[in-house]
C-alpha positions as CSV (number, residue, x, y, z in Angstrom):
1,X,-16.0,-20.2,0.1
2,X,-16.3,-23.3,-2.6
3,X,-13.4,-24.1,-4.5
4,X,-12.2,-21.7,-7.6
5,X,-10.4,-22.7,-10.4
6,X,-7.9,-20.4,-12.7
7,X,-9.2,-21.3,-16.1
8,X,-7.1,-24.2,-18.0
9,X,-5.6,-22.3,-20.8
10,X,-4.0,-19.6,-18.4
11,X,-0.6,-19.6,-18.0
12,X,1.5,-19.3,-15.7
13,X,5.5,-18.8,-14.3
14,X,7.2,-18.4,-11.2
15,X,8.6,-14.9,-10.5
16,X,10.5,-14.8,-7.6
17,X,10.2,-11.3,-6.1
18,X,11.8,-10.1,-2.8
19,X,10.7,-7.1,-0.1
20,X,13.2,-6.3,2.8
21,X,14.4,-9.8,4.0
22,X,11.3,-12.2,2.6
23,X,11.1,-13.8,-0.8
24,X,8.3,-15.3,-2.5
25,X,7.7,-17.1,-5.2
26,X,4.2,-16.0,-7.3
27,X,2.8,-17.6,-9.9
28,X,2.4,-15.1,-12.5
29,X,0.6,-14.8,-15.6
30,X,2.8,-15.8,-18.4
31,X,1.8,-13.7,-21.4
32,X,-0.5,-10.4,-20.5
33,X,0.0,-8.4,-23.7
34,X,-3.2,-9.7,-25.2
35,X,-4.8,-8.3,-21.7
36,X,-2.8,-4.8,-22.5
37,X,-3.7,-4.5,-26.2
38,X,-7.4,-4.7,-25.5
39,X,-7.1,-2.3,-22.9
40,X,-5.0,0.0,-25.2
41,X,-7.4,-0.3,-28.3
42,X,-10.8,-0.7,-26.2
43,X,-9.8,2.4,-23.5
44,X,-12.3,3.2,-21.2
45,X,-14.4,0.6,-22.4
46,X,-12.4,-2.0,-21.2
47,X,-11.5,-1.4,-17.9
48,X,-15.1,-2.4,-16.5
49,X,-13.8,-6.0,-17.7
50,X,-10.0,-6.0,-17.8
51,X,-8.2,-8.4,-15.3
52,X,-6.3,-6.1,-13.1
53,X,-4.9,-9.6,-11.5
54,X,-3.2,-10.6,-14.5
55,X,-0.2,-8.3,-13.5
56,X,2.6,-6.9,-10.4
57,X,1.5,-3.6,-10.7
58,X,4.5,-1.3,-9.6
59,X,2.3,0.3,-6.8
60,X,1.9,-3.1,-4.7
61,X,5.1,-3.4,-5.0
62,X,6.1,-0.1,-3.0
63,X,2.9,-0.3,-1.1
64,X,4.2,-3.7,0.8
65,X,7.5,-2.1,1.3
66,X,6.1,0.9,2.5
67,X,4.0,-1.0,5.1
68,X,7.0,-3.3,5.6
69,X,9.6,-0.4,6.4
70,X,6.7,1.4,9.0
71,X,7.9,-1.5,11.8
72,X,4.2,-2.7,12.2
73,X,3.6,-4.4,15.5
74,X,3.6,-8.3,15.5
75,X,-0.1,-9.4,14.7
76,X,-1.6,-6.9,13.7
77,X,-4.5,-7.7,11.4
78,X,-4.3,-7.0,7.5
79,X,-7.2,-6.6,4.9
80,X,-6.1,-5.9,1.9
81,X,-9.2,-4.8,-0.8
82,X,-9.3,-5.5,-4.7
83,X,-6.1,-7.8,-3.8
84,X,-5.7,-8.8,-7.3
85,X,-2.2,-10.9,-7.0
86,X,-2.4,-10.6,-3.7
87,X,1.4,-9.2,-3.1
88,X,0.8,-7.0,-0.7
89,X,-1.2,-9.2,1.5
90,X,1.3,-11.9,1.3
91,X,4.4,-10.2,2.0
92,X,2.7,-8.8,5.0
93,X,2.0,-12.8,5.9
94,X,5.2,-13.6,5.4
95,X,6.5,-11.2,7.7
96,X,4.2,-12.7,9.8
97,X,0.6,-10.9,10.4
98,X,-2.9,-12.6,9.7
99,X,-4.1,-11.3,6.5
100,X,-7.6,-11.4,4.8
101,X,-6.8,-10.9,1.4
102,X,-10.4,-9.8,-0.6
103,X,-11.2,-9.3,-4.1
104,X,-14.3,-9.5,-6.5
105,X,-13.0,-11.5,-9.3
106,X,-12.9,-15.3,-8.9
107,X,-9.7,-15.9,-11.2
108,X,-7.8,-13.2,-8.6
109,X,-9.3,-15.5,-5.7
110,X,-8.3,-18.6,-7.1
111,X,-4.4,-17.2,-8.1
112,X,-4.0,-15.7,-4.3
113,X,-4.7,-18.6,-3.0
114,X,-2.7,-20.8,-5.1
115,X,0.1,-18.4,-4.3
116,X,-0.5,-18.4,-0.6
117,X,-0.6,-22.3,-0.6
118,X,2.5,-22.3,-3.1
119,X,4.7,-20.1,-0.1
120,X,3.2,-22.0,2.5
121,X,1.1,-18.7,3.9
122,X,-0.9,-20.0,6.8
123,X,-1.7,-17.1,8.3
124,X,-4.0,-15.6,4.9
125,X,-7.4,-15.5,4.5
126,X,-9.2,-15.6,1.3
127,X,-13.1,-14.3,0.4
128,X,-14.7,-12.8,-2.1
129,X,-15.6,-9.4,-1.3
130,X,-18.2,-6.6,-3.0
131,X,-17.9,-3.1,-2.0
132,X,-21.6,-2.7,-3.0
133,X,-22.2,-4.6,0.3
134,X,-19.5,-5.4,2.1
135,X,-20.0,-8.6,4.4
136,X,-16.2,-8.5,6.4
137,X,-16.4,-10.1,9.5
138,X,-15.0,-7.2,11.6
139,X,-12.1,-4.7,11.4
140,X,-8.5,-4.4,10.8
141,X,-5.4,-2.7,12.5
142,X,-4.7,-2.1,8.4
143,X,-6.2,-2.0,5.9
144,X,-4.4,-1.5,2.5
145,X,-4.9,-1.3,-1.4
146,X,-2.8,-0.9,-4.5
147,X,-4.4,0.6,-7.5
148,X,-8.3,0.9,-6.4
149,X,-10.3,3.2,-8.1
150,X,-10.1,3.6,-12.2
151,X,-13.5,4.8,-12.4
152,X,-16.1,7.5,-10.4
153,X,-18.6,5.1,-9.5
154,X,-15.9,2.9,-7.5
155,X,-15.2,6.2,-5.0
156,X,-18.3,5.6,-2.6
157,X,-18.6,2.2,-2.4
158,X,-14.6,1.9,-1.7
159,X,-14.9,5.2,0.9
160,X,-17.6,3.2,2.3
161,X,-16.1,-0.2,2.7
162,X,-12.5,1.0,4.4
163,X,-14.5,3.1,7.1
164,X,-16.5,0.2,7.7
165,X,-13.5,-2.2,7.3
166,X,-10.5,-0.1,9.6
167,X,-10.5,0.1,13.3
168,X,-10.9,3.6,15.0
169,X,-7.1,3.2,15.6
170,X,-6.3,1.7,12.7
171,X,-4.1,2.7,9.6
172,X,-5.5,2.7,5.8
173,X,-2.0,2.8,3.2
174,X,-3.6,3.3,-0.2
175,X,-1.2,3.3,-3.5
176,X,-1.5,4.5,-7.2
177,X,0.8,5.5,-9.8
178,X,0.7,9.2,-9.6
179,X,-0.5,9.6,-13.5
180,X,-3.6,7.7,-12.0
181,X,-5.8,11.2,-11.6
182,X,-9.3,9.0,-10.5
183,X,-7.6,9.1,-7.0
184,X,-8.4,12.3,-6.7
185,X,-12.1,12.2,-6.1
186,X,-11.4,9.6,-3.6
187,X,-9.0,11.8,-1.4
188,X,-11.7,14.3,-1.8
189,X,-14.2,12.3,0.3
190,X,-12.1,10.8,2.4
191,X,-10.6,13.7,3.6
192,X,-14.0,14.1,5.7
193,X,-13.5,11.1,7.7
194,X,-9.5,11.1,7.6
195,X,-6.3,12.6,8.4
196,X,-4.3,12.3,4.9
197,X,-0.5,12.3,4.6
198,X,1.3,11.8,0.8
199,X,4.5,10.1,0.4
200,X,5.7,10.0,-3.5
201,X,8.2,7.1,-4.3
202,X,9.2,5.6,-7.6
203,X,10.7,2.5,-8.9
204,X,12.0,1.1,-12.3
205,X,10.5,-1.9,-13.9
206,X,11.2,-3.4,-17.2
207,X,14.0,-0.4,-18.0
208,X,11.2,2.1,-16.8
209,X,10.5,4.5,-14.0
210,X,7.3,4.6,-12.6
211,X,6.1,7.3,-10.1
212,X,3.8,6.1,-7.1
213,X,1.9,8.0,-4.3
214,X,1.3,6.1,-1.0
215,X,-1.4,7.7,1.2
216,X,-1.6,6.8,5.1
217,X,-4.9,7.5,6.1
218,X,-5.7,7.7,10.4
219,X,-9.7,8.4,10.9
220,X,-10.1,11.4,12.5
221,X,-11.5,11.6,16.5
């Protein structure tokens, strides 16, 4: 993949953020209330543009620790889909797996990477990927994704991408805030191809607690 570049008047600070025994340091955006006041006066009509990358969303943040706290085997292989920041991906690196970390948006690919360069990630992968038509390489032990699917339209190509994307014995650990009702048509279809168990969890951010659901997905025999 060529070169990417973040564009010049974006931004950004190091947050230092720690999961079990590994701490990173992400670049973050600086300021993303102009990101959250178009999304709050536009609605729906701005979340086919709005940069999901720009922020930690709560539900990587319990994703990676769930996936961290599971005891995964040494190497497995990670894909992580619509990777945005990347924070699941690269905690799973630092703890030592190879990760592919995808997304569609060219700003999210240029930040992961600077990120993964920044924490001296060697083991991460970075390429641009459309669930429209997939092009991944192979398939992954995991397969993982934090807040996927805000619209309906997203629910086939997404279905279709992770069974193409996870191995027969593979794991799929899918996150969302549980307010986040799109998921629902999602878990819908994918309960044809997989077994489906729920785990709710919460956390508190900025003074407030959120509530997330983590789904493990097996495909069935």
């Amino acid at each position: 993949m060529s070169e990417i570049f973040l564009p010049d008047d974006l931004r950004l600070t190091p947050s230092p953020i720690r999961i079990g025994d590994k701490r990173l340091e992400l670049l973050t955006v600086e300021n993303i209330e102009p990101f959250i006041r178009d999304l709050e006066e536009k609605g729906n009509e701005a979340l086919k543009s709005f940069p999901y990358w720009v922020k930690v969303w709560e539900a990587s943040l319990i994703l990676a620790s769930h996936i961290i706290d599971e005891g995964l085997d040494p190497g497995k292989t990670v894909l992580e889909l619509g990777a945005g920041m990347g924070v699941v991906g690269l905690f799973l690196a630092a703890y030592g797996h190879p990760v592919t970390l995808t997304d569609f948006n060219a700003d999210a690919l240029a930040l992961m990477r600077k990120n993964a360069e920044n924490n001296r990630l060697t083991s991460v992968s970075i390429r641009k990927l459309d669930w429209n038509h997939p092009d991944l390489p192979g398939k992954y032990d995991i397969v993982c994704g934090a807040e996927l699917v805000y619209r309906q339209p997203d629910i086939q190509p997404l279905l279709k991408t992770v069974r193409n994307a996870v191995q027969p014995e593979g794991t799929v650990y899918l996150a969302h805030n549980i307010r986040q009702i799109s998921m629902i048509g999602f878990l819908a279809e994918a309960g044809n191809y997989f077994e489906i168990d729920h785990a709710g969890k919460s956390i508190t951010m900025g003074g407030e607690k959120k509530q997330v659901v983590v789904h493990t997905m097996t495909p069935k025999k």
